[in-house]
Residue frames as a rotation matrix with the C-alpha (Angstrom) as fourth column:
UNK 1
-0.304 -0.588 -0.749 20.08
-0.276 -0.698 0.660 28.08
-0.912 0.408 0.050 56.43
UNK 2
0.598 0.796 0.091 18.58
-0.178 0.243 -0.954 28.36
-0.781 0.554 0.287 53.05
UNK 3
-0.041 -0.474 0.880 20.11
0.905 0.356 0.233 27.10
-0.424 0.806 0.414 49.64
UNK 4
-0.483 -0.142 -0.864 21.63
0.074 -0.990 0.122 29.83
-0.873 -0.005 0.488 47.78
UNK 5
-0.959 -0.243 -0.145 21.05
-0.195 0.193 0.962 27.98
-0.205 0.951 -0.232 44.70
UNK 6
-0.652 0.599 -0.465 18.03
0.697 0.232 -0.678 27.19
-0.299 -0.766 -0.569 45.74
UNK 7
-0.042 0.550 -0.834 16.77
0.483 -0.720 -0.499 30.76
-0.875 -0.424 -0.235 45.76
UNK 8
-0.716 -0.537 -0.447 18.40
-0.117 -0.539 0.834 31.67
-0.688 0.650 0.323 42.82
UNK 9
-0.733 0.660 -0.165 15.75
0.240 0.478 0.845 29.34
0.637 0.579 -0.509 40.87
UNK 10
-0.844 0.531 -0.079 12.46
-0.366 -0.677 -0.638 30.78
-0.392 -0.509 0.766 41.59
UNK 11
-0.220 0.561 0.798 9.29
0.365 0.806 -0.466 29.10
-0.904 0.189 -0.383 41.10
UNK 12
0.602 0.453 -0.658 8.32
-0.407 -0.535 -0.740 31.47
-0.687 0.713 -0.138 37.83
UNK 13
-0.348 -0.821 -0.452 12.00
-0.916 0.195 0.351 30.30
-0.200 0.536 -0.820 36.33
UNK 14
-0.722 -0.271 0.636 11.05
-0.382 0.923 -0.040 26.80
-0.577 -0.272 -0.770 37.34
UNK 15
0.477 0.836 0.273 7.03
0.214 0.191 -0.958 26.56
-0.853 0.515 -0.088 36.27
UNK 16
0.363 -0.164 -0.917 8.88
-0.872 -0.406 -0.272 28.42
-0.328 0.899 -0.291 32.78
UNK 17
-0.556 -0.778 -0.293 11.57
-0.827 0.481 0.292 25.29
-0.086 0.405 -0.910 32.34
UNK 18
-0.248 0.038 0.968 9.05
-0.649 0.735 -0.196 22.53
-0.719 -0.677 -0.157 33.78
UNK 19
0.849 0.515 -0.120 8.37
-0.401 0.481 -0.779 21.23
-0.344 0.710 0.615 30.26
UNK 20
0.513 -0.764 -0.392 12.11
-0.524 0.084 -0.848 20.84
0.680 0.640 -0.357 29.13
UNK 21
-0.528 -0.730 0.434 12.37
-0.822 0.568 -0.045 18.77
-0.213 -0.380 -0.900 31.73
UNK 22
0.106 0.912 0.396 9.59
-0.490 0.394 -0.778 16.84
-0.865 -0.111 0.489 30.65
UNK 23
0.945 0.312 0.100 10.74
0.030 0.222 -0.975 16.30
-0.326 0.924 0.201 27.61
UNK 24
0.446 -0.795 0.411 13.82
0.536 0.605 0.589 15.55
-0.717 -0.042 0.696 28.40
UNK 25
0.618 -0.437 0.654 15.45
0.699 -0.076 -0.711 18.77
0.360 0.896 0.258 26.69
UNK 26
0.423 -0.838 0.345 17.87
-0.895 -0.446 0.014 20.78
0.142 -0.314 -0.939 29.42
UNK 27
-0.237 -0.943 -0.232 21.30
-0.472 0.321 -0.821 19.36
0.849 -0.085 -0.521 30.58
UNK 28
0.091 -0.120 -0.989 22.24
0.807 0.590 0.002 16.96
0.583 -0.798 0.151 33.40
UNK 29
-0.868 -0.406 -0.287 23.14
0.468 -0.470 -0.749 20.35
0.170 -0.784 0.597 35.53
UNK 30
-0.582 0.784 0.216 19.68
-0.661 -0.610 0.436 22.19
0.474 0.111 0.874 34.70
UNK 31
0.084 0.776 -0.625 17.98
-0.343 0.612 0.713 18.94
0.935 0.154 0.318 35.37
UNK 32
-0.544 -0.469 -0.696 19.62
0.702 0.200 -0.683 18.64
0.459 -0.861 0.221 38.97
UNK 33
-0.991 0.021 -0.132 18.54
0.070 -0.760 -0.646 21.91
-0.114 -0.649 0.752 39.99
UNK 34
-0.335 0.931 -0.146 15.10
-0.694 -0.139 0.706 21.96
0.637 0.338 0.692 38.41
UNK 35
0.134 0.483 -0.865 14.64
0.222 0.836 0.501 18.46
0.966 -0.259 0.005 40.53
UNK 36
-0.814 -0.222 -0.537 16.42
0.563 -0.073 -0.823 19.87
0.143 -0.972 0.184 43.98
UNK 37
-0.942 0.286 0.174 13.94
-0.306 -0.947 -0.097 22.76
0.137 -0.145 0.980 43.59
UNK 38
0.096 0.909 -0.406 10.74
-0.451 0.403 0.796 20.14
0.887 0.106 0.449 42.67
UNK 39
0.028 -0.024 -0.999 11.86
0.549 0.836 -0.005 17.95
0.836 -0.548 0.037 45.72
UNK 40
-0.898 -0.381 -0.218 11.84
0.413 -0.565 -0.715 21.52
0.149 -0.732 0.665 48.10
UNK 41
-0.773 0.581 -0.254 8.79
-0.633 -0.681 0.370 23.32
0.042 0.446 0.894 46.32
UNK 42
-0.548 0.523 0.653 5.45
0.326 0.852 -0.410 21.58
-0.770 -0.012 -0.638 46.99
UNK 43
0.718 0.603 -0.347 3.52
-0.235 -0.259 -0.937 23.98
-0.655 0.755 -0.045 44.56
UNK 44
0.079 -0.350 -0.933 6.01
-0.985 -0.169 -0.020 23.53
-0.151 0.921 -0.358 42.04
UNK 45
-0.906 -0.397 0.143 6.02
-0.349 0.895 0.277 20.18
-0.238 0.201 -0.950 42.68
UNK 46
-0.284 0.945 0.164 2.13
0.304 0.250 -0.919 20.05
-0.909 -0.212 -0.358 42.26
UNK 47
0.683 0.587 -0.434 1.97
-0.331 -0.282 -0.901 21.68
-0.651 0.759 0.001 39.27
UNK 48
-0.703 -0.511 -0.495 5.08
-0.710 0.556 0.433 19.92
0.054 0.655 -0.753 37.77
UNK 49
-0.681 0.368 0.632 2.51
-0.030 0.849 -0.527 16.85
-0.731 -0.378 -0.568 38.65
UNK 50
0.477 0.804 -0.355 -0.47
0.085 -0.444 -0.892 18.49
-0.875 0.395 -0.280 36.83
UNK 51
0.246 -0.280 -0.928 1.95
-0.959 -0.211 -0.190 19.54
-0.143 0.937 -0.320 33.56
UNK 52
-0.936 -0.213 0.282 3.30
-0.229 0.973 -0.026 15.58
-0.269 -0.089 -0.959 33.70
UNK 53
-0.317 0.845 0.430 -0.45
0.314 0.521 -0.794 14.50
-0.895 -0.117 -0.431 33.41
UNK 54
0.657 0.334 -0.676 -1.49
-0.573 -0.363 -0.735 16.91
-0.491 0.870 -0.048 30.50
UNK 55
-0.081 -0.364 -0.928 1.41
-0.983 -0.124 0.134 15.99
-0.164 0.923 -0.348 28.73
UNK 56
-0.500 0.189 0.845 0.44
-0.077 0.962 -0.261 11.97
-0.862 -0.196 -0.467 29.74
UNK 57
-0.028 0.959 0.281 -3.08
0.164 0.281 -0.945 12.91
-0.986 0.020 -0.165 28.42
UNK 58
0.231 -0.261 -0.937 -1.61
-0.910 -0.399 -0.113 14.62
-0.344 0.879 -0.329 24.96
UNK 59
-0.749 -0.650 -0.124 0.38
-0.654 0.697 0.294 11.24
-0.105 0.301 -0.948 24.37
UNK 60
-0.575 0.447 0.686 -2.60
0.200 0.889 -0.411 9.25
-0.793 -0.099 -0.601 25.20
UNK 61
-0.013 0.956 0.295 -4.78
0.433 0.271 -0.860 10.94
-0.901 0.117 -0.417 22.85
UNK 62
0.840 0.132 -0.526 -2.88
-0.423 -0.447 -0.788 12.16
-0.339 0.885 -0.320 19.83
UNK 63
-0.226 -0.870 0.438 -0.05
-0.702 0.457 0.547 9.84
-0.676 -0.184 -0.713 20.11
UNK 64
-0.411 -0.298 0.861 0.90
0.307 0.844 0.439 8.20
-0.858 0.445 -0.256 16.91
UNK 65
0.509 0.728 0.459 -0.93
0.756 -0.124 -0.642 10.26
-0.411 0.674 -0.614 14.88
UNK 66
-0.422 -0.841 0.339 0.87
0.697 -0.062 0.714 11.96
-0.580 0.538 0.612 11.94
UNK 67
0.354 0.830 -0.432 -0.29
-0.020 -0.455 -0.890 14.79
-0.935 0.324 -0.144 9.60
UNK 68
0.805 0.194 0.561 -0.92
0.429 0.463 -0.776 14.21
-0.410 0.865 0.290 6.41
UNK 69
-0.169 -0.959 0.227 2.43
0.913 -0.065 0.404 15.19
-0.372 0.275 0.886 4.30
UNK 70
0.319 0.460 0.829 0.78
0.770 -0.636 0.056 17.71
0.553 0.620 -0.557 2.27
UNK 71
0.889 0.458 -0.013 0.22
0.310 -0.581 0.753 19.84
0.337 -0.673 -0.658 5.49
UNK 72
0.501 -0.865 -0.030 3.83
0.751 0.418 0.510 18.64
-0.429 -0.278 0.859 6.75
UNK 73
-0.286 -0.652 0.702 5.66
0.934 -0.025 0.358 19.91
-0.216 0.758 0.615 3.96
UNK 74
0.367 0.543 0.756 3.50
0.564 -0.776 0.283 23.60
0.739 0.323 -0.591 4.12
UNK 75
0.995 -0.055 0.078 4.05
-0.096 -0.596 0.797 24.07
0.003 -0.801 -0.599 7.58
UNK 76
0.272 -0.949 0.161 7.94
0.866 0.314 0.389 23.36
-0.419 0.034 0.907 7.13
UNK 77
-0.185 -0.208 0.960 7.72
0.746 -0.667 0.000 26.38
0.640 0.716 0.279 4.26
UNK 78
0.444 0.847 0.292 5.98
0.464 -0.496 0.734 28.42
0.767 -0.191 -0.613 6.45
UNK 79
0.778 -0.233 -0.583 8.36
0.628 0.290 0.722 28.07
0.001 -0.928 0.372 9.27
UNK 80
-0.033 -0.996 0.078 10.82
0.847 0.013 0.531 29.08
-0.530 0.083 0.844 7.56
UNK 81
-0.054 0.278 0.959 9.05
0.616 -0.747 0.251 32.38
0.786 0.604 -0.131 6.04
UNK 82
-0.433 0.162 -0.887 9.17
0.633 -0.646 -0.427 35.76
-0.642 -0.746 0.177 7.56
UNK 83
0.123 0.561 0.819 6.88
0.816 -0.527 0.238 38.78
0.565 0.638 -0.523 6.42
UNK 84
-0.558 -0.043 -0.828 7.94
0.558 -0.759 -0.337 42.33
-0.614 -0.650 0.447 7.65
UNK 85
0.436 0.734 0.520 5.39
0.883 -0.461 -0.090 44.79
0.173 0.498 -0.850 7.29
UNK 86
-0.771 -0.520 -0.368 6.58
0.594 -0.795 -0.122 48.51
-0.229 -0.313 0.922 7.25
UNK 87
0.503 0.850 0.159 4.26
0.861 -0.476 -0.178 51.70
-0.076 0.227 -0.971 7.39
UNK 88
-0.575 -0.474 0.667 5.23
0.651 -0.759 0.021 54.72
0.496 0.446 0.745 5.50
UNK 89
-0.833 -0.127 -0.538 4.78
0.405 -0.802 -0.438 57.99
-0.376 -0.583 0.720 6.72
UNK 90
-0.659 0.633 -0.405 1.70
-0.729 -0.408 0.549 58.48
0.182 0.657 0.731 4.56
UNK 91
0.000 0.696 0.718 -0.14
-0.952 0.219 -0.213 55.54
-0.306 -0.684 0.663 6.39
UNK 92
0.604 0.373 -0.704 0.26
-0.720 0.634 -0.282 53.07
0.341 0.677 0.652 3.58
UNK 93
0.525 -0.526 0.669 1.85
-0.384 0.555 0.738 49.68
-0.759 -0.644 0.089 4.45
UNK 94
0.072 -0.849 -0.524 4.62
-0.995 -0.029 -0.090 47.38
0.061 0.528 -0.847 2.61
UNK 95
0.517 -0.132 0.846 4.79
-0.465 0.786 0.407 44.26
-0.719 -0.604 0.345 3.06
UNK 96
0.254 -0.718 -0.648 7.76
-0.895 0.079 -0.439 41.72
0.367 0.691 -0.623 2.11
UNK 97
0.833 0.113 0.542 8.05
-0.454 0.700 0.552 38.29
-0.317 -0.705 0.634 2.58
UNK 98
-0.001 -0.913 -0.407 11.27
-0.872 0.200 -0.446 36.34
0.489 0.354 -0.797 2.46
UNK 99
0.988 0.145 0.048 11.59
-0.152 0.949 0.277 32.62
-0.005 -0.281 0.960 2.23
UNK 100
-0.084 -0.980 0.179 14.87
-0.824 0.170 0.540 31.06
-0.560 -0.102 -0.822 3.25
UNK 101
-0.386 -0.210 -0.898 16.22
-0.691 0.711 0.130 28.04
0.611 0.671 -0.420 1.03
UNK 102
0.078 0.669 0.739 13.75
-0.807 0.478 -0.347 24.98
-0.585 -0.569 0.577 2.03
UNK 103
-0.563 -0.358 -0.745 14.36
-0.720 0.655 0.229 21.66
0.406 0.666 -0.626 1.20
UNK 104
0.152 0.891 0.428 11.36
-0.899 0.304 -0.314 19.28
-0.410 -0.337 0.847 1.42
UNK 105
-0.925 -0.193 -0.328 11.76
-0.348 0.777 0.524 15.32
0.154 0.599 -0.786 1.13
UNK 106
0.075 0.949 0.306 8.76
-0.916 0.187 -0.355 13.08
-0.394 -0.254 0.883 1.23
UNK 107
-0.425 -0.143 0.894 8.18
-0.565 0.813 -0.138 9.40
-0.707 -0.564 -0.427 1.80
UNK 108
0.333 0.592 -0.734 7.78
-0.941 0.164 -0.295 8.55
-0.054 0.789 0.611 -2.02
UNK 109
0.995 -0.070 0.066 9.04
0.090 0.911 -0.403 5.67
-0.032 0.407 0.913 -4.08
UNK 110
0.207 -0.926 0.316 12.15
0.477 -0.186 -0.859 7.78
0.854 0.329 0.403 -4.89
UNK 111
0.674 -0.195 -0.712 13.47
0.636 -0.337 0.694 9.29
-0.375 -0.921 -0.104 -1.61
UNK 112
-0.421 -0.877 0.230 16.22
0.796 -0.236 0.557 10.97
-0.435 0.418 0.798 -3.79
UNK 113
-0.407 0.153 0.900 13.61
0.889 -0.160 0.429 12.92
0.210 0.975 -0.071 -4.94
UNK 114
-0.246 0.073 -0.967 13.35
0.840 -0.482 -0.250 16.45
-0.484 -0.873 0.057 -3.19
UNK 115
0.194 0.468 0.862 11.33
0.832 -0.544 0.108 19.51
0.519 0.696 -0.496 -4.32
């Protein structure tokens, strides 16, 4: 007789989550089922094996490395920008970007000091 729960979690759900368990970001209940399902599922357990290794090989070979602040402090703005384009009925386009309120510190002399 087959686990309902089991079934419910399909390998497509699973292969989708198999990184947030990796990284140690779903719950103790997600993280039960994601493992009952790896410990049932040899392909999903093979390619949970295979995503485990990449992310090994990521750690091994960009681990510790930081980008420069500059960059830091762009992509932070960026993140936080949205641009909607709109096209008018006459073909021409709009565009409007909107930054939300961004607050940027950086590892100076003055920490207190935020731009």
């Amino acid at each position: 007789m087959s686990d309902p729960q089991f079934e419910a979690l399909d390998c497509t759900n699973v292969l989708a989550d198999v990184w947030l368990l990796l990284d140690n970001e779903c719950d103790a209940g997600a993280r039960a089922r994601l493992q009952e399902h790896l410990d049932k599922c040899p392909s999903c357990l093979a390619q949970y094996g295979l995503e485990q290794q990449i992310k090994e090989l990521i750690g091994r070979k960009c681990g510790g490395e930081r980008a420069p602040q500059g960059l830091a402090d762009r992509l932070r703005v960026q993140i936080r920008q949205s641009t909607t384009v709109t096209q008018v009925s006459d073909g021409t386009s709009v565009s409007r970007t909107t930054v939300r309120r961004t607050t940027v510190t950086t590892d100076t002399e003055n920490p207190g000091d935020r731009r």
